[in-house]
Structures are given as structure tokens and as C-alpha cells.
C-alpha positions, 0 to 999 in steps of 0.5 A: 941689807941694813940693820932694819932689813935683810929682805923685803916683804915680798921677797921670801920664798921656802928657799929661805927655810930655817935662816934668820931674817930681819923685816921692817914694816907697817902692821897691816893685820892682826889675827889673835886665834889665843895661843897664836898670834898671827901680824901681817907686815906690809911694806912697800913691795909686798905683805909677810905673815908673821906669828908669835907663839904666847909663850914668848914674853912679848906676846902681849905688847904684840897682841895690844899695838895699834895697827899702821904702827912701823915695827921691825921683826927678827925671826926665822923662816918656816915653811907653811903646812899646805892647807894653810898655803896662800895663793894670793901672796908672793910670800904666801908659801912661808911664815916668820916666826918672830923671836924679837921686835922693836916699835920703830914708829907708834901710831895713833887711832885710826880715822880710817883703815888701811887694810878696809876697802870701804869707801870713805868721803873725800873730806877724810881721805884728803885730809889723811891722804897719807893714809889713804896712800897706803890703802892698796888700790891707790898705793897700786895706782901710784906705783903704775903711775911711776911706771907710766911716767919712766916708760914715756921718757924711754920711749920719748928719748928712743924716738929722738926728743930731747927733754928741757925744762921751761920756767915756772914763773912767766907772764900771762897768756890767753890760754882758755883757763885763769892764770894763778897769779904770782906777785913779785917782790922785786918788781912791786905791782907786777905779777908773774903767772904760772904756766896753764902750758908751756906753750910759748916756749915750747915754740921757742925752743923751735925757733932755737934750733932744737928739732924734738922737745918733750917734758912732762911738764907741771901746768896750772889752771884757775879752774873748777874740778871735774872727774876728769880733770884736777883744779890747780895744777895737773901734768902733760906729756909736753912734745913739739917738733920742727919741719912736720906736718899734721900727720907727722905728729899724729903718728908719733902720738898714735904709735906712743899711745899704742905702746903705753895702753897696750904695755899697761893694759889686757884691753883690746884696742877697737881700731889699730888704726885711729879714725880721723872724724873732722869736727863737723861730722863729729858734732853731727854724727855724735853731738860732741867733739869727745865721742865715745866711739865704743858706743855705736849709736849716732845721731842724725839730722831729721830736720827735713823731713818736718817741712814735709807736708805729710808729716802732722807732728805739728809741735815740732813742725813749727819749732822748725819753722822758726829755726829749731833743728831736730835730732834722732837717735836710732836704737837697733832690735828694740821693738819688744822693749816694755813701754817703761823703756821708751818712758823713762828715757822721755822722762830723764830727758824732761829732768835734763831740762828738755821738754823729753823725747820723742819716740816710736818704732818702725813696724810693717804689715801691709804698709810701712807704720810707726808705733808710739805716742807720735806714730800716728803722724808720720805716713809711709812715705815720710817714715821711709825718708826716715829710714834711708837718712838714719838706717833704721830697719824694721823693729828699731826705734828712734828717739827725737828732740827738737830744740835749737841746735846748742840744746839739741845737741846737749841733750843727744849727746847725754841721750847717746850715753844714757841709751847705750848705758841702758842697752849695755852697748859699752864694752868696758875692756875695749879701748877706743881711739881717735883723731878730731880733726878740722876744728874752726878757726874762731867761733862766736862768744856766746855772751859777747857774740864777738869772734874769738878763737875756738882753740889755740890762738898759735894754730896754723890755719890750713891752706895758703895764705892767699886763699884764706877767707879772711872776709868770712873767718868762721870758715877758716879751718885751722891744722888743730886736732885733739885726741880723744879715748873712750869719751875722755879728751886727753889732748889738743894739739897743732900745727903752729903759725910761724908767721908773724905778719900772718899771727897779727892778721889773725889775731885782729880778726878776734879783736886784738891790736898790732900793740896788743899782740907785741905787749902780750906775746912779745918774746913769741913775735920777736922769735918768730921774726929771726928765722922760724921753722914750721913746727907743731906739737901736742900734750896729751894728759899723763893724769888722764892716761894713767886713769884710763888704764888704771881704770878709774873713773876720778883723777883723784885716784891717780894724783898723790897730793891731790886737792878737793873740788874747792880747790883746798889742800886739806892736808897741808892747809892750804891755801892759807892766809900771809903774814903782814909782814909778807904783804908788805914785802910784795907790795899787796894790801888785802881788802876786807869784805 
């Protein structure tokens, strides 16, 4: 070892009785119990208990050094008396009696301790994220990061994928999301932007010749934050293959997926096998295509039952006259839940912007009844419709809301999680995969109400060319599936188009011109056109994988420099304003509001 350290803070054991040993380290605590001080050393890879007798003539300055400030301690090795043992350090056996120390680096009044697991705003704790990467949660969630990241490259490179490098600069792409643009110097009024994905060139690499490609590659988006999601810049475990099908993909994630969550994790998988769910039963049985499949409520579609003539509930009877659909959820053994329950869920669903929800519970004395504001309108024979299209058994409820079918299915799928919320029906040490597959080609702008496409624009559309519904687009099924856990949507992925007659054809039919194409997608179409293989891929999110196992609910807590929800980096300033000078070199000039 070096002049700063013999061992490092976790290494000591009562082997290391009566030798002489030098540590560096961060004071974490101090304990002054008057003819002892006892100094907690903390480094990196673990925490030393040091004590200095009053005797010694630097028992002062110890006693009064600012915490957090980095010393180096030269002592000798004493085992600890067994009442005095702490179990939950590796060096918890052992002490460092201090001879000599030296101050390495001073630090100033804290603006929030390390030691504490106290909450503090996000303000703070970006703004002194260095700190806040010492306190030992997120140091810990860092370090798993590492060790996530370090797994996938091996298990990547055991499986036959090559990693590449794509650019950082290129050219904007019709992603979902806003580019951030870059300026260029050299070609004044011309812009690069920042990948959102390295997409194209992940295709291109295919094209190239090369027949698995990984990365875990940097990606960059104009978008708002969200818990699950960090604005500007986030990472993706990037993979494409050649010569494969749908499923060839899906089981190369799959098997990768298990090997991580399980390395990484004591929680038991719900299926070892993940259920394939095509999107329209998704958005019918969970009203979302990012189910929580640990919740075992589903939604079901009671639209029919209201054109019955035997059903009286004539608010909603009417609604559905003129177009609205209504949704129900059943809740199993509900029958002696107070009337608070069924209250409070009408009354969160008004403060979500619905008009509530309905409700009663199936009951059964000499005929089949409902009990509940509504009951009353519905007969035997309506309720036993009822029962057979949702399951429902006697002594379960059922919540219902009627609306058109986009606010229907916001709110069922809010009222999914808010009742298995209220049930404890979520086991939070189960993992639960699967596979949304079948998503449309296109669908509706609900502002424009044109055609566009519903998900990657470079998707394969499934069946022959010749028997694709062309004439009716929002028919057309793409080979697109996402991956999704636990709710949390951690990718999407397809089988690519790597046709290029076909790519014009398909990106007409959402309002793109032949030139538009060519201007846009230039190198994409040029590749295609020299000899293209089949190929598909995936990317599924490294921040959000590391934050299911590290089991957190921010992504933020798993990012080491992350920025604020306005997308501002508090610590470093940014971003910030540019010099005239700078300007003028990129050609730019800066409007005044």
C-alpha cells in the first residue's frame, strides 16, 4: 500500500492484532464520552472505529475537527472487549488506537449530514450532490449500479454481442420526444441533435455486416421529469441482432432480464415464463399498456348490459346511447367492507376529474341481489350477465364508470392501483414480467386527428407485404413489443422494416413524402437499398432496471449526476448563458423577451 493506507476501512479483522496500520478516510462520527474519544473512519469500502485516549496531545484538535473533513490515522490494531463487539461492521470485532494523524483535506459546515438518513428537498441534495453521494443509501446504490452495468457487458459478450460506439453528434429524428440541439460552428445555421437513440445506426451496423451489436449507450431527450424517468439525458442497454424473429429477441431479453434480477435480487419472480398480453387485451383487461401484473384486479367491459331493458341505471344508459363505454372492476370477498371504503373510492375518483364511481356488491337470499347506492336497478337476471362476464361471486363488489372510452380507461386504470392499494393486494417482494405485444401500426393525433405512427416508425408490419391492409392502416399490426415490470415500462423494441419500397409506402400513409423520407433518413434508406438483412432489437432502460432492484421509487436515486425536474444541473450551473463571443462563432444571435 501507499503512504495514505496500509488497509482500507473494511479490511481489519483481530487478525490484524497489535500491528501498526495507516488508514485515510472521512470522519463520519464522533463520540466524546471525556477521557475517550471515539472517530468513525469511513472510506469508500467500509467504516473503522478509531479512539484517542485524552492523554495524547492532539486529543483537542480531534475532539474539535469538522466532520466529513478526510484525515489519515496512524495506529495500532486492538481487539474489542465482547460486550463492546459490533455486529453490523465488517471491522466491528477490532479498534484503531490513533498514535498520529494528519488533516488531508478540511471541510466546512455542513449543509446536510452524511451520516443522518433524514430527508432533505431535492434542491439541497442536488446542489450538494457530492455529498449527498456519500450518505450511505445512495453511495450503496451507485456502487450496484456499477455492478449491474459490469454484469450486463459480461453476460452481453457471453452471448455473442459485439460492442460499438455510435456518434453523439447527428442529425434529428422523429423519435417521440424533442431533440437537443447542437449548433454547428463550421457549418453556420445548420444544427446537429443529440441522439434520443442510437436507432439508426444500430440498423446500420446490420446492414454492415455485423450480426449482434450491444452498447449501453447515453441517449438524450427535451422532456419533462417523471419518477421513472430523468429529463435530458438517461442510459439504455442498446442490442440489435441480424437474421431473427420476434421471439429470438424476446428470449435473449427474457433469459438476461432473469440472470440480472435474480443476481441482484432475494425476490421471487411471479412467472418464469413472462406472459405474452397483445395490446388490445392489455388496454381492455388493465386499461394500460404498462400493467402491474402483481395486482390481480382486471377491468371488464359492462357496456352491454346497459342496452338491456332491465337495467334502470338510466344516467348511464343514456351515456352509452351516445357512445360512451363503461368499465368495471371487481374486488373478491368485499361484502363486509364498512361503507367508508366504497365512499372514499367514489370520492377519490370525483377529485381525479370523474364524475365517481359506481358501486354495489352481489348478495343472494332467495333471489340474486345488489347491494348499494344502484343496486336497486339492476334485476336477477341483469346481475347474473354481470357475473358471468366479470367472474364475480356472491359477497364481491364491483366498482363501475362510464364515460368515453379515453377517460374510461384513465381513470380504471388509476382506480386498478388505487384499490389493490387499499386492499393490500401488491407483494412488494415479487417481481412481475411480461411481454406487450401486437401494437398498432398508427393511430389517431388526438389534436391533428391525422394517422401517425403509434410507436417506432422503423417497425416491421407483421404479415406479407401483399396481405397488408393498406386501405384500413389503423388495422395494421406491427412486430413492436415493449417490456414491461412491476408497472414500469423499461422498454420498447421491434422487428425492423428492411425494405425500402416498403419504408416509403409506410411512412406515406402518416403524411410523409418520397423527398421527405430521403431528406430525413437518408443514410438509413441509401443502407437499406445495398443488401439488408432482417434485423430487430430492443433497449431496455439501465436507470430503470437499477431502480427496481435497488428498490427505489426515483430515478434519481440511482443517477450520480442527476438534474432537477426543470431539467437544471444545480451543482455545476447549468445550463448557463454563452459569451458574445461564442455567438458569434456559431452564427447564433439571442432574442430578447
Amino acid at each position: 500500500m501507499n503512504k495514505f493506507r496500509t488497509h482500507n476501512c473494511s479490511e481489519l479483522t483481530i487478525k490484524n492484532s497489535e500491528e501498526n496500520v495507516v488508514l485515510s478516510g472521512w470522519i463520519n462520527k464522533k463520540r466524546d464520552h471525556g477521557n475517550l474519544l471515539f472517530l468513525d473512519l469511513r472510506d469508500n469500502y467500509g467504516t473503522t472505529q478509531c479512539i484517542i485516549q485524552k492523554d495524547k496531545p492532539f486529543f483537542k484538535q480531534l475532539e474539535k475537527i469538522q466532520l466529513e473533513s478526510v484525515i489519515k490515522i496512524n495506529g495500532v490494531v486492538s481487539k474489542r472487549s465482547k460486550e463492546t463487539i459490533n455486529k453490523e461492521l465488517k471491522t466491528g470485532e477490532i479498534e484503531i488506537k490513533i498514535n498520529s494523524y494528519e488533516v488531508l483535506g478540511t471541510c466546512k459546515e455542513l449543509p446536510l449530514p452524511v451520516f443522518s438518513d433524514q430527508e432533505y428537498s431535492e434542491e439541497i441534495r442536488l446542489k450538494y450532490r457530492f455529498l449527498d453521494l456519500r450518505r450511505k443509501k445512495i453511495h450503496s446504490n451507485i456502487l450496484l449500479r456499477s455492478k449491474i452495468i459490469s454484469f450486463i457487458r459480461d453476460e452481453m459478450n457471453r452471448q455473442g454481442f459485439v460492442e460499438f460506439q455510435t456518434p453523439i453528434l447527428t442529425s434529428s429524428s422523429p423519435e417521440g420526444a424533442r431533440d437537443f440541439i447542437v449548433p454547428s460552428r463550421l457549418n453556420p445555421g445548420k444544427f446537429y441533435a443529440l441522439p434520443q437513440a442510437p436507432q439508426q445506426f444500430k440498423q446500420l451496423i446490420m446492414v454492415s455486416g455485423f450480426d449482434k451489436y450491444f452498447q449501453i449507450a447515453p441517449c438524450f431527450r427535451d422532456e419533462d421529469a417523471r419518477a421513472d424517468r430523468s429529463p435530458g439525458e438517461f442510459y439504455q442497454l442498446d442490442l440489435e441482432m441480424s437474421f431473427v424473429e420476434q421471439e429470438d429477441v424476446l428470449r435473449v431479453v427474457e433469459n438476461l432480464l432473469i440472470k440480472v434480477f435474480q443476481k441482484f435480487s432475494n425476490k421471487k419472480f411471479l412467472y418464469e415464463k413472462f406472459p405474452r398480453i397483445p395490446f388490445k387485451e392489455a388496454m381492455l383487461k388493465y386499461a394500460t399498456d404498462k400493467p402491474d401484473l402483481r395486482n390481480p384486479l382486471q377491468i371488464n367491459d359492462l357496456t352491454k348490459v346497459f342496452e338491456r331493458e332491465d337495467v334502470k341505471f338510466d344516467i348511464f344508459k343514456k351515456l352509452v346511447k351516445s357512445g360512451s363505454v363503461v368499465r368495471s372492476i371487481v374486488t373478491k370477498n368485499t361484502k363486509d367492507k364498512p361503507r367508508s371504503f366504497f365512499d372514499n373510492l367514489d370520492k377519490w375518483a370525483k377529485a381525479e376529474g370523474a364524475s365517481g364511481m359506481a358501486y354495489f356488491t352481489f348478495e343472494k337470499d332467495k333471489n340474486l341481489t345488489a347491494k348499494g347506492p344502484v343496486g336497486k336497478f339492476f334485476s336477477s337476471e341483469a346481475l347474473s350477465e354481470i357475473m358471468e362476464i366479470t367472474g364475480a361471486q356472491i359477497g364481491d363488489s364491483i366498482f363501475f364508470s362510464c364515460d368515453k372510452e379515453t377517460n374510461v380507461l384513465q381513470l380504471m386504470s388509476l382506480a386498478r392501483d388505487k384499490i389493490a392499494e387499499e386492499l393490500n393486494l401488491i407483494d412488494p417482494n415479487t417481481f412481475a414480467f411480461c411481454w406487450i405485444v401486437d401494437y398498432p401500426m398508427y393511430e389517431i393525433d388526438k389534436i391533428s386527428r391525422k394517422i401517425k405512427f403509434s410507436h417506432n416508425p422503423f417497425s416491421m408490419p407483421q404479415g406479407e407485404e401483399k396481405e397488408i391492409d393498406f386501405e384500413n392502416p389503423l388495422n395494421i399490426k406491427a412486430y413492436q413489443y415493449d417490456i414491461v415490470c412491476n408497472g414500469i415500462e423499461l422498454s420498447s423494441g421491434a422487428i425492423r422494416n428492411h425494405k425500402p419500397n416498403l419504408m416509403y409506402k409506410l411512412f406515406e400513409i402518416a403524411g410523409y413524402k418520397k423527398s421527405e423520407v430521403d431528406e430525413k433518413f437518408s443514410g438509413m434508406i441509401n443502407a437499406l437499398s445495398f443488401g439488408a438483412p432482417p434485423h430487430g432489437g430492443i433497449a431496455p432502460g439501465i436507470d430503470r432496471i437499477i431502480m427496481l432492484l435497488a428498490g427505489e421509487k426515483n430515478i434519481r436515486e440511482v443517477t450520480l449526476f442527476p438534474m432537477n425536474q426543470n431539467a437544471q444541473d444545480l451543482m455545476m450551473n447549468a445550463p448557463s448563458e454563452i459569451t458574445e463571443k461564442q455567438l458569434k462563432e456559431l452564427s447564433l444571435i439571442i432574442k430578447k423577451k
